[in-house]
Steps between C-alpha positions, in 0.01 A plus 500: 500500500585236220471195714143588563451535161655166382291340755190616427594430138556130598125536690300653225658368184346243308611107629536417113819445357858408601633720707135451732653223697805708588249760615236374694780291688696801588204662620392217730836509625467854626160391626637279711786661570252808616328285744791400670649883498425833409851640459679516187862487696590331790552712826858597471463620126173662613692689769736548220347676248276729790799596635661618133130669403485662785845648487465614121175692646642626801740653316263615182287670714766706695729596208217550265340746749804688588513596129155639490568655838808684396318630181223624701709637725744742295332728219815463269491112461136506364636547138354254193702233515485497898103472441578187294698398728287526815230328253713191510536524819159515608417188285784320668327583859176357348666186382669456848211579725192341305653245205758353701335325760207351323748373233678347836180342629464408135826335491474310852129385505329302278110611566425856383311680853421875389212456269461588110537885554846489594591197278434748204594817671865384665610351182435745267587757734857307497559510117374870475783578765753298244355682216502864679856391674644430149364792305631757783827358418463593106314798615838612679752403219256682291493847717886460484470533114264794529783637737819477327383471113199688418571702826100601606401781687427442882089619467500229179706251648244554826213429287653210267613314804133542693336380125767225542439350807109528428572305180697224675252406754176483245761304265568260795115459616398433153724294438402254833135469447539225348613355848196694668259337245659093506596477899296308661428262818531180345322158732788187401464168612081507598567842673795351739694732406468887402688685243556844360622380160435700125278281327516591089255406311811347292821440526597713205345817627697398781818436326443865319485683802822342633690629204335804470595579875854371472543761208327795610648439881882411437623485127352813363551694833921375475457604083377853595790535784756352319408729249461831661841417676690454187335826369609725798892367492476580147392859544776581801750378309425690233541786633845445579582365149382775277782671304557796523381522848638820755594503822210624638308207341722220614491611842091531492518095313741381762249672786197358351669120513621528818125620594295282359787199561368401805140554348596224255671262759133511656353453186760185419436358809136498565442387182748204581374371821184501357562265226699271763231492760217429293623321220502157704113552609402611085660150384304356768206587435537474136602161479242369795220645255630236239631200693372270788791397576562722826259350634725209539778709614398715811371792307371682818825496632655642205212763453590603832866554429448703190253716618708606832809581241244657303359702790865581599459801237304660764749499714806611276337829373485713773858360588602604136367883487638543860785418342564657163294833590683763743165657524375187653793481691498823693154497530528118690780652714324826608171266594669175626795475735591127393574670156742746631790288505476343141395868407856581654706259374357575144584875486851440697550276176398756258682768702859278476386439095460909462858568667657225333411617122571888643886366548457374158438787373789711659705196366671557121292277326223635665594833433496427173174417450331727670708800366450391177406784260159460299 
């Protein structure tokens, strides 16, 4: 957590110069402001933000484990992109079960209890579930290019996904030990108080690694989607716009869109909640690496806040691919009987959408198009 960080900055840094004053005051203030409490919030915020955590985990853990259930369950879902899928979903479960509640303890009490094991395990452990969450993501929009552009064989598409998903987690650990190697139980004030803080050994190794994680972990990840999304709309619609073109063709283009449409609502949407939810917690961080000056301004409080919209990601996807995939959807309804009625309601829909363009198409103008001579 930053706040640890900046304080045990403040502790360890030389008392020369002019910003020492500022520092060594501000940590005696926390000192003292320790001895009197050892609660970053008052009671009612406290009771606040446990009761917000523990909904956004609550609900992680059950929606993220009916997804892997439902996979497990039924042969037919466990296709590649399902597998990347249910490896999202598994990190999500991690995050909610494990990450969650230390970074809640974290976030409403100052002294650090669980020793230096788990102040270099639970951390780490945190970012490689951002890492792994945010590569899955790609992973998918990727499989979905594989899919409807280069169109892979299911026994290679098997095999690329598995090599995918094996690639994406040694990415994500590798890319964390630096959080592994510079976590640490840190003694502030004469060993008042304890902290698990990242101590550098300098602030622009520090300042590095913030960049390089806000590049790798959200701008590069929205590039390739972005990307790959473009790419894909490109390709359908091509195959629609081609002159000449038959009959037979424009009827296969106009099946493939309305196939994959959904496939690329999905796409469009994960990708958009996750640049929502965690953009607010990347400037965060980013900026706290560089300025003292939330330290001034209630940083915990705002920590908190970003990493609970953040975290609401883990809530959202299972939501999403209930949603978008009828797979999914039948598969929920046959397992869960609080399902059945949205399950319902959604095929009564389609159902009164399918008679509706039939009487279209017994209409003139309808008649007209789909008579229509190649």
């Amino acid at each position: 957590m930053k706040i640890y960080q900046q304080i045990s900055d403040g502790d360890n840094e030389n008392t020369s110069g002019p910003n020492s004053t500022n520092h060594s005051g501000l940590l005696s203030a926390i000192i003292e402001e320790f001895k009197q409490n050892d609660r970053w919030f008052d009671s009612r915020t406290e009771t606040f933000f446990i009761i917000l955590y523990s909904v956004v985990i609550v609900t992680g853990v059950l929606g993220n484990s009916i997804v892997c259930y439902v996979v497990w369950r039924y042969k037919h879902l466990r296709k590649p992109r399902n597998l990347l899928i249910v490896n999202l979903a598994a990190c999500d479960i991690i995050m909610c079960l494990f990450c969650l509640p230390f970074s809640l303890m974290k976030l409403t009490i100052k002294n650090w209890y669980f020793g230096e094991f788990l102040c270099r395990v639970v951390p780490s452990l945190q970012n490689i579930d951002v890492f792994v969450s945010t590569f899955s993501v790609v992973g998918i929009a990727i499989d979905r290019y594989w899919a409807i552009v280069c169109v892979v064989v299911n026994d290679a598409h098997q095999h690329m996904t598995s090599c995918m998903i094996l690639i994406i987690w040694v990415l994500a650990i590798v890319f964390c030990l630096p959080m592994v190697i510079f976590n640490s139980v840190m003694d502030v004030g004469d060993g008042l108080l304890k902290v698990c803080a990242e101590a550098w050994p300098s602030s622009t190794v520090k300042a590095l690694y913030t960049i390089f994680v806000m590049v790798i972990q959200y701008m590069l990840p929205l590039i390739i989607i972005s990307s790959i999304h473009a790419k894909i709309c490109h390709v359908l619609r091509s195959r629609i716009q081609r002159d000449p073109i038959t009959r037979h063709e424009m009827q296969r283009a106009l099946r493939d869109i309305k196939r994959h449409k959904k496939n690329m609502l999905l796409l469009t949407t994960v990708a958009v909640t996750f640049a929502i939810t965690w953009l607010p917690w990347t400037v965060l961080n980013v900026t706290a690496d560089f300025e003292y000056y939330f330290l001034k301004c209630n940083f915990n409080f705002w920590y908190a806040i970003c990493l609970l919209v953040a975290m609401c990601s883990s809530c959202t996807n299972p939501i999403l691919y209930g949603w978008f995939n009828a797979n999914f959807r039948e598969a929920f309804s046959s397992s869960f009987f609080f399902w059945r009625k949205l399950s319902t309601d959604s095929m009564e829909m389609a159902t009164f959408k399918t008679d509706s363009r039939d009487k279209e198409r017994r209409s003139p103008i309808g008649a007209g198009i789909e008579q229509e001579s190649p």
